[in-house]
Structure formats: structure tokens, C-alpha cells
C-alpha positions as CSV (number, residue, x, y, z in Angstrom):
1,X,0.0,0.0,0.0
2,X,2.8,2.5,0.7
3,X,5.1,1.7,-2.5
4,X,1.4,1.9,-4.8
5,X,1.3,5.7,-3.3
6,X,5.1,6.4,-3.0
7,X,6.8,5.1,-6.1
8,X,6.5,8.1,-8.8
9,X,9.3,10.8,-9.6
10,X,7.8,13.6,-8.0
11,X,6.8,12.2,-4.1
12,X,6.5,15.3,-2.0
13,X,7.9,17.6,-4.9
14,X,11.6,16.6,-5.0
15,X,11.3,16.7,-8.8
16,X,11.0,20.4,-8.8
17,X,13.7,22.7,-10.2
18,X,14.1,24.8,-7.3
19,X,14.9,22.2,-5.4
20,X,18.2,22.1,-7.0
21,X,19.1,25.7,-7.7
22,X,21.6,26.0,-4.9
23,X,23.6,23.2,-5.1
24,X,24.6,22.2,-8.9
25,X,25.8,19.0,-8.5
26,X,24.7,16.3,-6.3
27,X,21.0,15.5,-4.8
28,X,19.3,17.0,-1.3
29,X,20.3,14.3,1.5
30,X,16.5,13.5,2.4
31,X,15.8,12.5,-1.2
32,X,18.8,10.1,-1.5
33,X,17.5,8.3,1.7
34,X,14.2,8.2,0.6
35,X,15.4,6.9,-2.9
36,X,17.5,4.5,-1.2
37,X,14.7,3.1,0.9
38,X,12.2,2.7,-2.1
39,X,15.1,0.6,-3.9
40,X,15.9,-1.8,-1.3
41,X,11.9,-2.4,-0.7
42,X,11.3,-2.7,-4.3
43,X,14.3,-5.6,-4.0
44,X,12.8,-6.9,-0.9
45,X,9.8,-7.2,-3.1
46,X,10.8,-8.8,-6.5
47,X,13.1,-11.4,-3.9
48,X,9.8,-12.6,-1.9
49,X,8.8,-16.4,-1.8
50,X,5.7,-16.9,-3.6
51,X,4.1,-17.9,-1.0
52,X,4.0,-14.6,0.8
53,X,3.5,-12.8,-2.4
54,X,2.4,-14.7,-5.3
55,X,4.1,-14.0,-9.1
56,X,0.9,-12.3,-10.9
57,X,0.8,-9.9,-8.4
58,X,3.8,-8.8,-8.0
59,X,4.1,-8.5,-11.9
60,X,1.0,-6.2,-11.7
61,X,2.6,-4.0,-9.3
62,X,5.8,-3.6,-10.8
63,X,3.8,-2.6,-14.1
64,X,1.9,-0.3,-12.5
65,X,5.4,1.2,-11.0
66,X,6.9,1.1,-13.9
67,X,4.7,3.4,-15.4
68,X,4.0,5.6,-12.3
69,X,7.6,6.5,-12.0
70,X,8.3,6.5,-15.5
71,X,12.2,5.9,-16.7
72,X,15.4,7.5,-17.3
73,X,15.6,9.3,-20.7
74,X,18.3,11.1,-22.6
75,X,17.0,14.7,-24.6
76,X,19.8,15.6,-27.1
77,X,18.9,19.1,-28.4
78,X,19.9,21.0,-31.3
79,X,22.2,23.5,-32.2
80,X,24.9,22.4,-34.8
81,X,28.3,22.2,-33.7
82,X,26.6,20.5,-29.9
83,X,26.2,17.6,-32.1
84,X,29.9,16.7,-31.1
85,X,29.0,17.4,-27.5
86,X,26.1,14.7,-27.6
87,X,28.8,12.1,-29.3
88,X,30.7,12.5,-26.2
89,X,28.0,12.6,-23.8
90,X,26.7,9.0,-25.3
91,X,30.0,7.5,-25.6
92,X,30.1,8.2,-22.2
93,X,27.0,6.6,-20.9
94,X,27.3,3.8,-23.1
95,X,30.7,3.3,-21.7
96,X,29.7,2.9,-18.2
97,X,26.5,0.8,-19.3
98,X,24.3,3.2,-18.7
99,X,23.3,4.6,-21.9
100,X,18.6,5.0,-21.7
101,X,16.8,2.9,-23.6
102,X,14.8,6.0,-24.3
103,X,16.5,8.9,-26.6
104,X,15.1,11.8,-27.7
105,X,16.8,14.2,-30.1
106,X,16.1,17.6,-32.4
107,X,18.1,18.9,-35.4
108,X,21.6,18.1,-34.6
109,X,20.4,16.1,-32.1
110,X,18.2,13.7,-34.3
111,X,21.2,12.9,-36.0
112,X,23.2,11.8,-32.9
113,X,20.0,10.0,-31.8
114,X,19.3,8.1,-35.2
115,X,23.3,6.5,-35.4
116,X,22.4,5.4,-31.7
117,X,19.6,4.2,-32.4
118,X,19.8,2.2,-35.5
119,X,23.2,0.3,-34.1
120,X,23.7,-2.7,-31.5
121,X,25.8,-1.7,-28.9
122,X,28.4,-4.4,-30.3
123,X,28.1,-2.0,-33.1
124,X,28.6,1.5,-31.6
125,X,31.7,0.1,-29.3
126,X,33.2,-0.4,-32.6
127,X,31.8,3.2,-34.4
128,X,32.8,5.3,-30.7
129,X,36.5,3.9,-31.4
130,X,39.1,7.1,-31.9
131,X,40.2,6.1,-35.6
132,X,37.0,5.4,-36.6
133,X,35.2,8.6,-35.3
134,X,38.6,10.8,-36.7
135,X,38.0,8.8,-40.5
136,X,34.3,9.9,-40.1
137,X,35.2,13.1,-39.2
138,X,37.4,13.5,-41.9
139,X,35.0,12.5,-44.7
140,X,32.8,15.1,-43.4
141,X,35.2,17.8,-43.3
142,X,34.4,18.8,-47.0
143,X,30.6,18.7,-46.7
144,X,30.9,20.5,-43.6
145,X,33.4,23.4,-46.0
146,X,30.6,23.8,-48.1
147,X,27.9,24.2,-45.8
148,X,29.9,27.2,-43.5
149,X,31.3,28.7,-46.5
150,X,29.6,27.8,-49.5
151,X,28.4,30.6,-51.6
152,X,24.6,29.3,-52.0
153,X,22.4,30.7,-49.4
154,X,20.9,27.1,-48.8
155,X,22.8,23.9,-48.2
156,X,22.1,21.3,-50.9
157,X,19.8,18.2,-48.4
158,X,21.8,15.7,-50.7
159,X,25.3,16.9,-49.3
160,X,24.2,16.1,-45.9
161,X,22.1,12.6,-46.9
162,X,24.9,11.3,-48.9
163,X,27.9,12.3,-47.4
164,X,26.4,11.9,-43.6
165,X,23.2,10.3,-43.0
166,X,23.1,7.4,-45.9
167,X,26.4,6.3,-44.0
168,X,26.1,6.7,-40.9
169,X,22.4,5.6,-40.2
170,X,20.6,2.1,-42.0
171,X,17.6,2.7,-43.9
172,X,15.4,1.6,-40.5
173,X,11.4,2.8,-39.9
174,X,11.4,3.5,-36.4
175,X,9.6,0.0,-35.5
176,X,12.6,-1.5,-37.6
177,X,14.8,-0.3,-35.4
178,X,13.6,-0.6,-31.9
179,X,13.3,-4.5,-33.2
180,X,17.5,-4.2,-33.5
181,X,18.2,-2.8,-30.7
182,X,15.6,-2.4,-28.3
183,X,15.9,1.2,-27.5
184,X,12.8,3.9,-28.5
185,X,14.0,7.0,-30.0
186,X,12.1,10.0,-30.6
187,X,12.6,12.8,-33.2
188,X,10.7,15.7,-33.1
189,X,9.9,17.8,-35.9
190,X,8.5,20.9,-37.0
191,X,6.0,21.6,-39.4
192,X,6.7,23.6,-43.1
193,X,2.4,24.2,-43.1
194,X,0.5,26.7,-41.0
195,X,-2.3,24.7,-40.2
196,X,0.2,21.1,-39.4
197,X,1.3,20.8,-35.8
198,X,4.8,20.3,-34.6
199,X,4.8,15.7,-34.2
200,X,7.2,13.6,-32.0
201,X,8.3,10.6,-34.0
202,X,8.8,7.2,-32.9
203,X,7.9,3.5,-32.9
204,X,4.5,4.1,-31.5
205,X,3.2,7.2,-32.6
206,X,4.7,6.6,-36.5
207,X,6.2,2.4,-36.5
208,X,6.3,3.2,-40.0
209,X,8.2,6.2,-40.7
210,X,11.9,6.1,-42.1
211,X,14.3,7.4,-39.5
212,X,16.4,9.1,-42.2
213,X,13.8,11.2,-43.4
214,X,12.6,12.2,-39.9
215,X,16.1,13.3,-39.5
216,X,16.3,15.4,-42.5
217,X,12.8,16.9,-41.6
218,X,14.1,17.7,-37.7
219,X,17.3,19.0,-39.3
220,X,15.1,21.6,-42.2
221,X,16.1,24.7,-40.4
222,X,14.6,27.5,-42.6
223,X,17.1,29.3,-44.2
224,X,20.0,26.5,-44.0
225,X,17.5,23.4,-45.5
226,X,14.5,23.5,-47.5
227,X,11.8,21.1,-45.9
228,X,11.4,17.5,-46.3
229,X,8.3,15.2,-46.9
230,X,8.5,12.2,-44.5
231,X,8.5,8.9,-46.3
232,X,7.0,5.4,-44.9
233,X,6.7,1.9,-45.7
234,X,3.1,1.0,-46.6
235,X,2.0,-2.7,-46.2
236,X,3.7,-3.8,-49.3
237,X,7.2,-2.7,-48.2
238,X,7.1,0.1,-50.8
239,X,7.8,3.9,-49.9
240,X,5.4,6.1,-49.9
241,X,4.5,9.8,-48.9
242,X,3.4,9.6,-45.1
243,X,1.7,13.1,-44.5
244,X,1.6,14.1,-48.5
């Protein structure tokens, strides 16, 4: 009865800001305690004999934690040049094993999310590695030239999907891809249409969208990228249009 009622992120308001305005590293003493007590009675829970707790319920009420106190996930935002920040910040986490199963990313952001997301982690070990990430930074070098001092006024979208995102992220719908590797990632775009609303993209809300294009749409900054049309995979496999 007490972990139903005490067992979501913001018990007694320790998930507010101001909480934390003060110190800038490091958690209040009272809410590491009291996270520390809800994680050894959760334990003291799931290690119970059946007979003094039986498996279905048990199940039910770590469902119904699950989604009351929601999970970890990792927001990369945009901003160009961050999108080396965020490669850091991943390698990281997944470094130390503790990389979110839930990534959310805009513009630059939704590139760093989309290689993530579209590789095993056998995979990115082997993409995160120094000579591989300086050859990749290399072959981007000259798109990247023409982009900051190139004399159109817009970037050509086919520099950036050839030379970046055809390479560096499989051709995956976003269902496609949590099947590989089991992590949801969201991309949020904007809309080029007055009357459209802005949409957060990912295996549930669109399973069939193509990552890459979802990309190319979060990355269609006006005045640097002309807009996008998503694309999909209808029921026969084929591509086609998803919001014509």
C-alpha cells in the first residue's frame, strides 16, 4: 500500500527545479535516503517467496510502478556544432552501461539519436572507437566546408544525406529499429504548413516512418534546409509519402 502511493518521480515535490538551484551538483540528502529506501523495498519485493506474495501480483505492481515512476531518458537538443558534445556525452554513458533505452533528439540532435539508435551496442563500441570517429570526421570535413562557406544561401539536403546520413544511419522505420536494438527513439519535428502541428516521431506514434527522413525533416532549419516530406513503408514494403 505504501510503494502503490510512494513510487512516482515527483513524491512530495523533489522533482522540482528549485529544489536544486543551490547546489549544482549532487542531490538533497532527504531524497537520496528516501530513494534509497524505495530501492531496497522494491528488492525486498521482486526477492519474496511466492508464498508470501504470489508471481501475478507482484508482476502487476511492478507494471503499474513502472509506469508511475516513468524511466530515465536522454533529450539531445539541437544547435549544430553541440552535435559533437552529444557524441561525447553517449560514448560516455554507453561506456559505463548506462546509456537510456529512451533517446530523444532535435536537429543536430536527431542525428546523434538516429546512429544510436539504428546500431547494436556491439556496433557503436566499434563506431565510438578514436580512428574510426577521426576517419568519419574526416569524410565530413568537405561537406561540412561547403555548408559554412559555401556561396549558395541554402545547403544542398543531398550533401548532408549522402555524405552523412546514408552512411552513418541504416535505412530503418522507427519499428525496424527498436526491433534491432531495443531502444525507442524520438525525433521531433516541426511543421513547413500553417495549419500542421509540430509531431514527436517514434515506434509508437509513426512504426512506420523512415528514421532518415525524420532526420532530415528535424534538421530543415529554414534558411539553411528546405523542408522534407516524410517517407513510410506501406503494407507492401514500398515507400510512400506519409503526410503528402
Amino acid at each position: 500500500f505504501a510503494l502503490n502511493e510512494g513510487i512516482h518521480g515527483n513524491m512530495g515535490g523533489m522533482g522540482k527545479p528549485v529544489l536544486y538551484n543551490h547546489a549544482k551538483y549532487g542531490t538533497k540528502k532527504l531524497i537520496e535516503e528516501y530513494v534509497d529506501e524505495i530501492v531496497e523495498s522494491i528488492e525486498h519485493i521482486a526477492e519474496l517467496d511466492a508464498s508470501q506474495i504470489d508471481y501475478e501480483e507482484r508482476l502487476d505492481f511492478f507494471h503499474r510502478a513502472s509506469l508511475c515512476y516513468g524511466r530515465t531518458a536522454l533529450m539531445l537538443s539541437g544547435g549544430g556544432a553541440l552535435g559533437h558534445f552529444h557524441i561525447g556525452v553517449v560514448k560516455a554513458l554507453l561506456q559505463q552501461n548506462l546509456l537510456p533505452s529512451v533517446i530523444s533528439g532535435a536537429s543536430a540532435g536527431s542525428v546523434i539519436t538516429a546512429i544510436f539508435g539504428t546500431h547494436t551496442d556491439l556496433e557503436l563500441k566499434e563506431l565510438i572507437q578514436p580512428v574510426r570517429m577521426l576517419a568519419e570526421a574526416k569524410e565530413n570535413a568537405g561537406w561540412l566546408k561547403k555548408l559554412l562557406y559555401g556561396k549558395r544561401k541554402r545547403a544542398d539536403i543531398k550533401d548532408f544525406e549522402e555524405h552523412v546520413l546514408n552512411r552513418l544511419v541504416p535505412d530503418l522505420t522507427f519499428q525496424e529499429a527498436y526491433e534491432l536494438t531495443g531502444r525507442r527513439i524520438n525525433i521531433s519535428v516541426a511543421p513547413a504548413e500553417l495549419h500542421q502541428t509540430s509531431r514527436l516521431l517514434n515506434a509508437i506514434t509513426s512504426p512506420n516512418v523512415y528514421i532518415r527522413t525524420a532526420v532530415l525533416a528535424s534538421c530543415a532549419v529554414p534558411g539553411i534546409f528546405p523542408s522534407v516530406m516524410l517517407e513510410a513503408k506501406n503494407e507492401l514494403g514500398e515507400r510512400q509519402a506519409y503526410l503528402p
